[in-house]
Structure formats: structure tokens, C-alpha cells
Biopython code that builds the backbone (N, CA, C, O; Angstrom):
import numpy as np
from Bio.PDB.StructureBuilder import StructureBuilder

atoms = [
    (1, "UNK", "N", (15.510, -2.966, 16.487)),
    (1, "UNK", "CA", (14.170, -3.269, 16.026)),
    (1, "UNK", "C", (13.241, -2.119, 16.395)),
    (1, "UNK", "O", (12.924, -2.033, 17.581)),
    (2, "UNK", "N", (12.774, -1.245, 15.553)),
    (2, "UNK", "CA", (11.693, -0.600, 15.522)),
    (2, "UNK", "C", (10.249, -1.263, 16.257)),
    (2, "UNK", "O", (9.937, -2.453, 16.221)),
    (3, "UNK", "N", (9.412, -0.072, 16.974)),
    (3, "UNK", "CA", (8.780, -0.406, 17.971)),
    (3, "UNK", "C", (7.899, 0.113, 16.698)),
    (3, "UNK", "O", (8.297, 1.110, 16.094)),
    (4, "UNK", "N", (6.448, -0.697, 16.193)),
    (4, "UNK", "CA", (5.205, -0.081, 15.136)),
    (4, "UNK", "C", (3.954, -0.373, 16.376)),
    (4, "UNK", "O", (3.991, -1.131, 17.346)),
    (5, "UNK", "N", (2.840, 0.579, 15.888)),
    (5, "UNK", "CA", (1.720, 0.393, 16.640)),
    (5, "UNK", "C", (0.788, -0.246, 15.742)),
    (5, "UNK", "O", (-0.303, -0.627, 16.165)),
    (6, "UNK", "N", (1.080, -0.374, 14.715)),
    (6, "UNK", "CA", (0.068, -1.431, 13.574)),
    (6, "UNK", "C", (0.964, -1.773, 12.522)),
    (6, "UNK", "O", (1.553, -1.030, 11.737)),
    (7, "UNK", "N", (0.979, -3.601, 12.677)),
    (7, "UNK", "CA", (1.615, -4.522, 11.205)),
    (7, "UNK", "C", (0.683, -5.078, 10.585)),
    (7, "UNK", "O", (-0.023, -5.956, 11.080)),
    (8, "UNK", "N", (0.571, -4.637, 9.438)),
    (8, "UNK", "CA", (-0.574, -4.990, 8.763)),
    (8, "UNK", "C", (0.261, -6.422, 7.859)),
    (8, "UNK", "O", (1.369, -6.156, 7.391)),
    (9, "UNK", "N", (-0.071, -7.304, 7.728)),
    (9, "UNK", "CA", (0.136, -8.301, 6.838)),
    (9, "UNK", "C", (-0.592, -8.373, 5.339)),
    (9, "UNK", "O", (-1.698, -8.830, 5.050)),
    (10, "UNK", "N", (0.291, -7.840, 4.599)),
    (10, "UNK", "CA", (-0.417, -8.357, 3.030)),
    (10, "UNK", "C", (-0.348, -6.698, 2.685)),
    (10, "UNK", "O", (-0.730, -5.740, 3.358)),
    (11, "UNK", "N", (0.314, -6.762, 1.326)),
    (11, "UNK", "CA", (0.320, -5.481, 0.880)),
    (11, "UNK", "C", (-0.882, -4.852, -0.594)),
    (11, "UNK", "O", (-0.713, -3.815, -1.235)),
    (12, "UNK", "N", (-1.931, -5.785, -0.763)),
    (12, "UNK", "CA", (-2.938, -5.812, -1.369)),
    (12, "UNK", "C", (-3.872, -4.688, -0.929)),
    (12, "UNK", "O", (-3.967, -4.036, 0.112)),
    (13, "UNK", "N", (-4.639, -4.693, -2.290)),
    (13, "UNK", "CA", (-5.624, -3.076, -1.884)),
    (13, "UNK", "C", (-6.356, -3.242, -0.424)),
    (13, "UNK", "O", (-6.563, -2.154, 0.112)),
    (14, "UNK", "N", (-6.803, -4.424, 0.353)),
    (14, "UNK", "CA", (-7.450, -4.224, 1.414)),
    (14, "UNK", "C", (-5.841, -3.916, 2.109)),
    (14, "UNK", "O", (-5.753, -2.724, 1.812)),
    (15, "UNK", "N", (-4.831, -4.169, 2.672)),
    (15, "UNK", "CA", (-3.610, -4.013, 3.390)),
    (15, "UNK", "C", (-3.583, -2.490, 2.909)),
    (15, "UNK", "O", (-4.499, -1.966, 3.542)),
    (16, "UNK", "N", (-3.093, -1.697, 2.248)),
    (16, "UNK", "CA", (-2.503, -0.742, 1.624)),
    (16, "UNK", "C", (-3.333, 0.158, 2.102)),
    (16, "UNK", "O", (-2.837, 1.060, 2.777)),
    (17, "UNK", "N", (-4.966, 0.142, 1.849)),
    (17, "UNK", "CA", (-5.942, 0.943, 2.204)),
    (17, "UNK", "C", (-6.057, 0.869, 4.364)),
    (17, "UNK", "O", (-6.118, 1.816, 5.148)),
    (18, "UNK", "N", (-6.048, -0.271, 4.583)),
    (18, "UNK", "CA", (-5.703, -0.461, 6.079)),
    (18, "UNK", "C", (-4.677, 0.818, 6.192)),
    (18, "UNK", "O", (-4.923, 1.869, 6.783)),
    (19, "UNK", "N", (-3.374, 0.460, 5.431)),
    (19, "UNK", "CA", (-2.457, 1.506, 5.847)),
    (19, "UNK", "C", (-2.505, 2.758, 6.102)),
    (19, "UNK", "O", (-1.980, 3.334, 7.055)),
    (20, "UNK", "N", (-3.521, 3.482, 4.743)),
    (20, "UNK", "CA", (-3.636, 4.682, 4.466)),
    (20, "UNK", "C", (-4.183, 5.560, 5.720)),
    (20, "UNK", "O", (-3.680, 6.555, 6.242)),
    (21, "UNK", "N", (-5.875, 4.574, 6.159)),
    (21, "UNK", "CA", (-6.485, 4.897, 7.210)),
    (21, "UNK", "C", (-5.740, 4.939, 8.902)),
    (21, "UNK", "O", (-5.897, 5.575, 9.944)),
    (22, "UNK", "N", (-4.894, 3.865, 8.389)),
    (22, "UNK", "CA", (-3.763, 3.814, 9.871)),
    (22, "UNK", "C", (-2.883, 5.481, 9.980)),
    (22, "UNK", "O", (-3.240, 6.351, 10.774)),
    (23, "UNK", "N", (-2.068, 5.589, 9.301)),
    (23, "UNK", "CA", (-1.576, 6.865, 9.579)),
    (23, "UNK", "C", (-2.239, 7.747, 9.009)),
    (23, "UNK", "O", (-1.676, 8.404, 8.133)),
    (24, "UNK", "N", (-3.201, 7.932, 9.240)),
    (24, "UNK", "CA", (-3.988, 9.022, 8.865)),
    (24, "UNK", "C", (-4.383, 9.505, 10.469)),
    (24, "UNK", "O", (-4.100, 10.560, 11.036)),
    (25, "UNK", "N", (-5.233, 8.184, 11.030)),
    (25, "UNK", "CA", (-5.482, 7.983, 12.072)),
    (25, "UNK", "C", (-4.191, 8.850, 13.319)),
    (25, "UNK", "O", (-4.500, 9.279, 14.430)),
    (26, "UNK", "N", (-3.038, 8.890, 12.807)),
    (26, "UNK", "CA", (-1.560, 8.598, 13.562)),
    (26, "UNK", "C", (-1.025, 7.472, 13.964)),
    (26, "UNK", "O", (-0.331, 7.425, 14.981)),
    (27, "UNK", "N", (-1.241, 6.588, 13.333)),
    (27, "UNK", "CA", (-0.889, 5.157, 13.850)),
    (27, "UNK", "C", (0.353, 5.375, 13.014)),
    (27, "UNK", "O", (0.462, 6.012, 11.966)),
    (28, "UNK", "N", (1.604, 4.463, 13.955)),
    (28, "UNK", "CA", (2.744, 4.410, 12.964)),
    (28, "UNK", "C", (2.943, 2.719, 12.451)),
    (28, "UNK", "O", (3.071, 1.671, 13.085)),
    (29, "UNK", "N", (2.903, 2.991, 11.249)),
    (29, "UNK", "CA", (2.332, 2.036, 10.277)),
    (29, "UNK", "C", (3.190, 1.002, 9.797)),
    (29, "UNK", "O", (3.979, 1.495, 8.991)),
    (30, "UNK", "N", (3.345, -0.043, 9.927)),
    (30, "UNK", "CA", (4.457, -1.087, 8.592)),
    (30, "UNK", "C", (3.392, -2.263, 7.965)),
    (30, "UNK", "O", (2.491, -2.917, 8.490)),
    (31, "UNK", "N", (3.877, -2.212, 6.750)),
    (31, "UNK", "CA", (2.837, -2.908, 6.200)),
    (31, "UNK", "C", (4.149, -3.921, 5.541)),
    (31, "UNK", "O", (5.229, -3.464, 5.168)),
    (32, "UNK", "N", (3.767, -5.344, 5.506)),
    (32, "UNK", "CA", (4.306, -6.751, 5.364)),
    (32, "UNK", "C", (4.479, -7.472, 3.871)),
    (32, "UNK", "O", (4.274, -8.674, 4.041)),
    (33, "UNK", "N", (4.699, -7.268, 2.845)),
    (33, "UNK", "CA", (4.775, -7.910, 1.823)),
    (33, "UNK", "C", (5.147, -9.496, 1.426)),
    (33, "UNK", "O", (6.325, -9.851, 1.445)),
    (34, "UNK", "N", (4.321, -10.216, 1.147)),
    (34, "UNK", "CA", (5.330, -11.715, 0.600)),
    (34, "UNK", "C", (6.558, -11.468, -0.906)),
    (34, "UNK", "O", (7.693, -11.935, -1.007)),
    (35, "UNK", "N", (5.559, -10.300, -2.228)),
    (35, "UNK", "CA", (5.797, -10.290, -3.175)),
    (35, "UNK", "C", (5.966, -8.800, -2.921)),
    (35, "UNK", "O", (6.200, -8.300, -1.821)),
    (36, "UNK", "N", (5.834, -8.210, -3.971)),
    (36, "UNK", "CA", (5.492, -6.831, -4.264)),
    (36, "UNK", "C", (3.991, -6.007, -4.270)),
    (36, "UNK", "O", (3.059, -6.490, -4.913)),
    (37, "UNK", "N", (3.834, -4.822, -3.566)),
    (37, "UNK", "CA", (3.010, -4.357, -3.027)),
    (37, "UNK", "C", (2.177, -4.230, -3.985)),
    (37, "UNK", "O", (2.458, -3.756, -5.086)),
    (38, "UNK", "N", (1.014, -4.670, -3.618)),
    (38, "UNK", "CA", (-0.594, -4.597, -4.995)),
    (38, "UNK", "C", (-1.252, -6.131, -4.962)),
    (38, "UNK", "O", (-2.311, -6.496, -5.474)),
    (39, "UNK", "N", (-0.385, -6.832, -4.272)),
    (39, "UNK", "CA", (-1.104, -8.314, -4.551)),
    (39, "UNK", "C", (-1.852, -8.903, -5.506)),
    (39, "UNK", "O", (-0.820, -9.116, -6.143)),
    (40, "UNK", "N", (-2.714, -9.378, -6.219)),
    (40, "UNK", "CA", (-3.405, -9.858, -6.928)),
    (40, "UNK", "C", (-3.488, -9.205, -8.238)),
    (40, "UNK", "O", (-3.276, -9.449, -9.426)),
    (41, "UNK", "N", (-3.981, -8.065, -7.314)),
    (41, "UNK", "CA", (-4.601, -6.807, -8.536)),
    (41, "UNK", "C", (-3.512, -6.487, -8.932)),
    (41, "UNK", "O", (-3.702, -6.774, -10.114)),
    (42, "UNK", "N", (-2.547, -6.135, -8.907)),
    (42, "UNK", "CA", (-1.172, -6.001, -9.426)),
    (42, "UNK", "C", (-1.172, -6.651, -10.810)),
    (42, "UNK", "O", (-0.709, -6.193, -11.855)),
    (43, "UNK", "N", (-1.722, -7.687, -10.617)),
    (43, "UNK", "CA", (-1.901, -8.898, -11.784)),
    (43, "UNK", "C", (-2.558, -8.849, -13.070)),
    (43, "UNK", "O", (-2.302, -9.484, -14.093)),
    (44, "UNK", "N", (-3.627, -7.812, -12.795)),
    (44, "UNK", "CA", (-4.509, -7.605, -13.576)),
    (44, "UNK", "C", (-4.296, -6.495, -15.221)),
    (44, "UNK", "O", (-4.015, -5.299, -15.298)),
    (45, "UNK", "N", (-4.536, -7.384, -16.192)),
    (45, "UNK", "CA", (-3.736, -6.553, -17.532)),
    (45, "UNK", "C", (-4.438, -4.836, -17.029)),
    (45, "UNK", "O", (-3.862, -3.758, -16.879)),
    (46, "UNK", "N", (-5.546, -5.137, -16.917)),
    (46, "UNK", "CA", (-6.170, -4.001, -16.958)),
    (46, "UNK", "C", (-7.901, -3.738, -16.219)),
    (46, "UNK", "O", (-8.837, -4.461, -16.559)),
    (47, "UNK", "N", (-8.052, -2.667, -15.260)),
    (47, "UNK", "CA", (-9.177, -2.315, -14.146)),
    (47, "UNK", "C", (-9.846, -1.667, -15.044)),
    (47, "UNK", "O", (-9.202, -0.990, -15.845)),
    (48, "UNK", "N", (-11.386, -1.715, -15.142)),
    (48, "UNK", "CA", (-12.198, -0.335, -15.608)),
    (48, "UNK", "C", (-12.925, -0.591, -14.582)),
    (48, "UNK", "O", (-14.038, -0.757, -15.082)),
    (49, "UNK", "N", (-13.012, -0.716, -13.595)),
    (49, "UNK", "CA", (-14.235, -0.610, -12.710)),
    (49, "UNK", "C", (-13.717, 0.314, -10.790)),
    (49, "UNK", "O", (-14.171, 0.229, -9.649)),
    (50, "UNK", "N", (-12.525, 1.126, -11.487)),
    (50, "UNK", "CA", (-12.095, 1.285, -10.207)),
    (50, "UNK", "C", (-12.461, 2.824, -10.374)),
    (50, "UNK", "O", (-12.299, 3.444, -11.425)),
    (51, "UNK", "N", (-13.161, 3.549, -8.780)),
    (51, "UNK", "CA", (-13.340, 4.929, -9.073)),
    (51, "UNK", "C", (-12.594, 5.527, -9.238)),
    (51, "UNK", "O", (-11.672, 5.250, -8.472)),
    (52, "UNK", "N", (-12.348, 6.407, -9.943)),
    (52, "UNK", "CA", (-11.495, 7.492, -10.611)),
    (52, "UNK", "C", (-10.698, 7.344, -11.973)),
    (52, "UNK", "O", (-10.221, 8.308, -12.573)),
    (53, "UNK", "N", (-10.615, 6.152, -12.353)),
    (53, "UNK", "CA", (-9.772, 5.835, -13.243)),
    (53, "UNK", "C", (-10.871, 5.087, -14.227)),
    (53, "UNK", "O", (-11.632, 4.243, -13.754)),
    (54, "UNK", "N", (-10.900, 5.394, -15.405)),
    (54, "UNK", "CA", (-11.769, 4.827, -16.884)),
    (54, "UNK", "C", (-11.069, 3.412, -16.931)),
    (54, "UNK", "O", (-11.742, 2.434, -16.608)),
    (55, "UNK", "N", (-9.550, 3.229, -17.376)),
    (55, "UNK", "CA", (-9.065, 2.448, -17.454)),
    (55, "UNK", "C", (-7.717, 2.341, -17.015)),
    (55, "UNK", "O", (-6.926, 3.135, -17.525)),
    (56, "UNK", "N", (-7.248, 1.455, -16.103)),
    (56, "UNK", "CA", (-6.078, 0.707, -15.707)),
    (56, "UNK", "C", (-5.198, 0.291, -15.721)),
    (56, "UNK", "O", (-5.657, -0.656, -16.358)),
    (57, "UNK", "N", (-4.136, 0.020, -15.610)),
    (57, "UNK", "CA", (-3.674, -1.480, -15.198)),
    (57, "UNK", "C", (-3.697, -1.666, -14.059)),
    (57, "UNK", "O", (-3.810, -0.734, -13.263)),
    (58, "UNK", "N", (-3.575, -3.145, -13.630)),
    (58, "UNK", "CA", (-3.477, -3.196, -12.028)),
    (58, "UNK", "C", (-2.235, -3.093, -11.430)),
    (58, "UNK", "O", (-2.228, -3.114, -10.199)),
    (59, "UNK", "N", (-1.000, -2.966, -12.113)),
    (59, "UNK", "CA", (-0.034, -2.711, -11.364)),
    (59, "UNK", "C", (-0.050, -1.254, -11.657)),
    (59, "UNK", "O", (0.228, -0.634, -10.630)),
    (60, "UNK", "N", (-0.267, -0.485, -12.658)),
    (60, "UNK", "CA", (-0.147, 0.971, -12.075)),
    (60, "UNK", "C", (-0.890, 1.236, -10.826)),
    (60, "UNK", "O", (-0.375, 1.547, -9.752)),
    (61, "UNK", "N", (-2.444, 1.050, -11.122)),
    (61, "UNK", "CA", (-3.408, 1.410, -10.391)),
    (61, "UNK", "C", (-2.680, 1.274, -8.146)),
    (61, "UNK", "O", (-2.920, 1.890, -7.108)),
    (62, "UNK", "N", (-1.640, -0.108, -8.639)),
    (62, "UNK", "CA", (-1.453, -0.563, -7.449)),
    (62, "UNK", "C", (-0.268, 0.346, -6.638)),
    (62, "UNK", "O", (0.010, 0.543, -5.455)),
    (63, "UNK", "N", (0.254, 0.773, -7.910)),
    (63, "UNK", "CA", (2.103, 1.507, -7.697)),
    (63, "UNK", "C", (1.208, 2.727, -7.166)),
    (63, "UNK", "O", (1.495, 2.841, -5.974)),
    (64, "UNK", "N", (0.400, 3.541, -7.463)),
    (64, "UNK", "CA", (-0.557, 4.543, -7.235)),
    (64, "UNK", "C", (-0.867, 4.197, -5.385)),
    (64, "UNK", "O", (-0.094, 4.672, -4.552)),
    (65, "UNK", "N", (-1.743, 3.569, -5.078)),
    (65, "UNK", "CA", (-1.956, 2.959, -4.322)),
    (65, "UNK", "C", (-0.810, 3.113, -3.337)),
    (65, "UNK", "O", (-0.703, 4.125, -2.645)),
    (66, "UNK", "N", (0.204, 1.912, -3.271)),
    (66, "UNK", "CA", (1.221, 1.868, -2.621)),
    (66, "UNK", "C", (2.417, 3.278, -2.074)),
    (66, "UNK", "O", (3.109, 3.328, -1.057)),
    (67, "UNK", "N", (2.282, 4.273, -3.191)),
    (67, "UNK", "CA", (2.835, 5.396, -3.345)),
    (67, "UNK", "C", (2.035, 6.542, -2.420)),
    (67, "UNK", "O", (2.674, 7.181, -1.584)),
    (68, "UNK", "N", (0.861, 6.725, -2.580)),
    (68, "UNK", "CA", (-0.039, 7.478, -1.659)),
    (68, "UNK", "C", (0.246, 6.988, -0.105)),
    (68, "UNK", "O", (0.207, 7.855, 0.768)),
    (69, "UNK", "N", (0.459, 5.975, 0.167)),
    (69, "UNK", "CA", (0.341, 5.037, 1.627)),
    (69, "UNK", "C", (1.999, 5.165, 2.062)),
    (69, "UNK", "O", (2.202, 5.015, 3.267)),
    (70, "UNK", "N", (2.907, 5.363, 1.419)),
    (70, "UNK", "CA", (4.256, 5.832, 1.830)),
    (70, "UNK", "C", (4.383, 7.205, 2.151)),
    (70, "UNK", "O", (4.892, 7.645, 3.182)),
    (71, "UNK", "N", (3.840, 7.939, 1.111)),
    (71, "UNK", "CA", (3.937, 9.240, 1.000)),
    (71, "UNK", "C", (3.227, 9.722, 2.484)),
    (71, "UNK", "O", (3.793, 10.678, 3.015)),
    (72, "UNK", "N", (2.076, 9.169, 3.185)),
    (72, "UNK", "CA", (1.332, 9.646, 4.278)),
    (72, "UNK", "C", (2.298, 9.564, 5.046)),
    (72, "UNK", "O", (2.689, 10.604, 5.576)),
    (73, "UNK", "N", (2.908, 8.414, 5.308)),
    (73, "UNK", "CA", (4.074, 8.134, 6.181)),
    (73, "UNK", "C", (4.007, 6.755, 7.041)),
    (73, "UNK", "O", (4.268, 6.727, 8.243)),
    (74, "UNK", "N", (3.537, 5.344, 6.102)),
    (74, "UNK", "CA", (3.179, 4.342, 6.325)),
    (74, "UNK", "C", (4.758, 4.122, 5.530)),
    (74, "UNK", "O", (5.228, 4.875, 4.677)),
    (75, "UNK", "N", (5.656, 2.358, 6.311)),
    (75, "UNK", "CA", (6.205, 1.983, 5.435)),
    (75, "UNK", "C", (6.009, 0.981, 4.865)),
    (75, "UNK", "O", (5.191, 0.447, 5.613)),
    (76, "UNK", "N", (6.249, -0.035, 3.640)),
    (76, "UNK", "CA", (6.153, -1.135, 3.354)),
    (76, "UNK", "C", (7.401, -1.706, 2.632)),
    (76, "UNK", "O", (7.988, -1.362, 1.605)),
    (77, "UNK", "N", (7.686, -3.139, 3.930)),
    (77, "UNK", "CA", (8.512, -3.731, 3.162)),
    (77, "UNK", "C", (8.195, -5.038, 2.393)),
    (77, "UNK", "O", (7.740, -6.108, 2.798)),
    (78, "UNK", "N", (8.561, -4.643, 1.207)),
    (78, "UNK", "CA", (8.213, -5.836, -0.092)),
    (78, "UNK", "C", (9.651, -6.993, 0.186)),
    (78, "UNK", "O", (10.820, -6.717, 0.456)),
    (79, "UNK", "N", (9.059, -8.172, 0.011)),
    (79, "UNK", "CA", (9.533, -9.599, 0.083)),
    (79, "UNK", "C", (10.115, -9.818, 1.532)),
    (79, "UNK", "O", (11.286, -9.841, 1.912)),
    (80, "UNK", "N", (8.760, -9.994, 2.323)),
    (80, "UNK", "CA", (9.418, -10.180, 3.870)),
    (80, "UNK", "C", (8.299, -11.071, 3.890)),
    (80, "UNK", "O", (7.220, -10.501, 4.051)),
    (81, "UNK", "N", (8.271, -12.054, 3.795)),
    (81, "UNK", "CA", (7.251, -13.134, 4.295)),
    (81, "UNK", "C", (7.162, -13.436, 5.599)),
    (81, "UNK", "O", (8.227, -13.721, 6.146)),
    (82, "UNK", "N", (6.329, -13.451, 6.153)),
    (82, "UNK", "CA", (5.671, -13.493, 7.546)),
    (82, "UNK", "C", (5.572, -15.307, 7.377)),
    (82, "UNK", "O", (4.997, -15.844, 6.430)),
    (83, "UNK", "N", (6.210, -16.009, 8.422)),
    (83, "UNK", "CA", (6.118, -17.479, 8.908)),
    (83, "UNK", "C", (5.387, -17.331, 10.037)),
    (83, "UNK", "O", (4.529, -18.214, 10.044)),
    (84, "UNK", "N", (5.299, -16.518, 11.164)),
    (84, "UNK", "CA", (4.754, -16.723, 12.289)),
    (84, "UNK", "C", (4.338, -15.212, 12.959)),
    (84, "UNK", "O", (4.949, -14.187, 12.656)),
    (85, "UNK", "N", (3.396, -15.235, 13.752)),
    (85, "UNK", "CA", (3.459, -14.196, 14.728)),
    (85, "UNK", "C", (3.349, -14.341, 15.962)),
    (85, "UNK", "O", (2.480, -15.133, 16.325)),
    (86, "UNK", "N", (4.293, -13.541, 17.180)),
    (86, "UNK", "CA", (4.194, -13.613, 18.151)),
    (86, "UNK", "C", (3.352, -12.303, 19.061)),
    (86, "UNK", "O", (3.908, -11.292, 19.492)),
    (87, "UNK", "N", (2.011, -12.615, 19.191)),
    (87, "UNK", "CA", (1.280, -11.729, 19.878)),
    (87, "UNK", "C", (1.519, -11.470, 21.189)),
    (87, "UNK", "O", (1.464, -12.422, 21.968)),
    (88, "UNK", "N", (1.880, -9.934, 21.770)),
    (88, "UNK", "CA", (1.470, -9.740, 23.499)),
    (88, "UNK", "C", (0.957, -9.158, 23.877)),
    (88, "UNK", "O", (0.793, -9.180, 25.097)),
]
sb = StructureBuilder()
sb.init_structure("model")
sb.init_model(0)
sb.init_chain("A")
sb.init_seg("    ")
for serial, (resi, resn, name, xyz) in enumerate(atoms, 1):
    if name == "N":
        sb.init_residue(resn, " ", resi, " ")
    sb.init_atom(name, np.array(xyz, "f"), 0.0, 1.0, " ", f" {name:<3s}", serial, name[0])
structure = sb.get_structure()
């Protein structure tokens, strides 16, 4: 079992963006998926209101997203549902 200094739960644009800022920071990063990384917005036929991009989809916009936050050197594993946590 790998020792992480930040588990972020939920791989949605607030999780993903957590991530980005985490190893940026140097934090070594795992980020928690129920589904596949993008959550909600993933869902969405199509974003025009996101900066940089005219128009969307939300699962590109999200694969984008998710791809930048690996590439830093954050990992995420998709379909690991979290039942409990044990804090120390």
C-alpha cells in the first residue's frame, strides 16, 4: 500500500482541480473515483461557458481536465468507490 499525502475523494472539476493545485504544491496526490473522472460535467452534451473553450463537450472538456492532473503527476483511480474512511 502506497503511503499519499493528499486523497482527494471525487474526481469532478472541483476534485481534479484540488489535484492539479496539490502537486503543483508537491503534494503526492491520488484522487478517488466512484465512475469515471469528470463527474457530472462529464455529462454535459455540451459547455459554452467554460474559459478558454467557445464550445464543449463535457466529457472532452473533462478528459482535458483529468489528463493535465496526471500529466503533473497526480494519480486517479476511476471505479474505486470509497465506503468509509479511516482518519489518523
Amino acid at each position: 500500500m502506497e503511503d499519499w499525502e493528499l486523497i482527494i475523494v471525487g474526481a469532478g472539476v472541483a476534485g481534479l482541480t484540488a489535484g492539479i493545485y496539490a502537486v503543483r504544491s508537491g503534494l503526492k496526490t491520488l484522487i478517488l473515483e466512484e465512475k469515471i473522472a469528470g463527474g457530472a460535467a462529464a455529462d454535459a452534451p455540451t459547455i459554452e461557458n467554460y474559459p478558454g473553450f467557445e464550445r464543449i463537450s463535457g466529457l472532452e472538456l473533462m478528459q482535458k481536465i483529468a489528463a493535465q492532473c496526471r500529466k503533473l503527476g497526480a494519480e486517479i483511480h476511476e471505479f474505486e468507490k470509497v465506503t468509509s474512511l479511516n482518519l489518523k
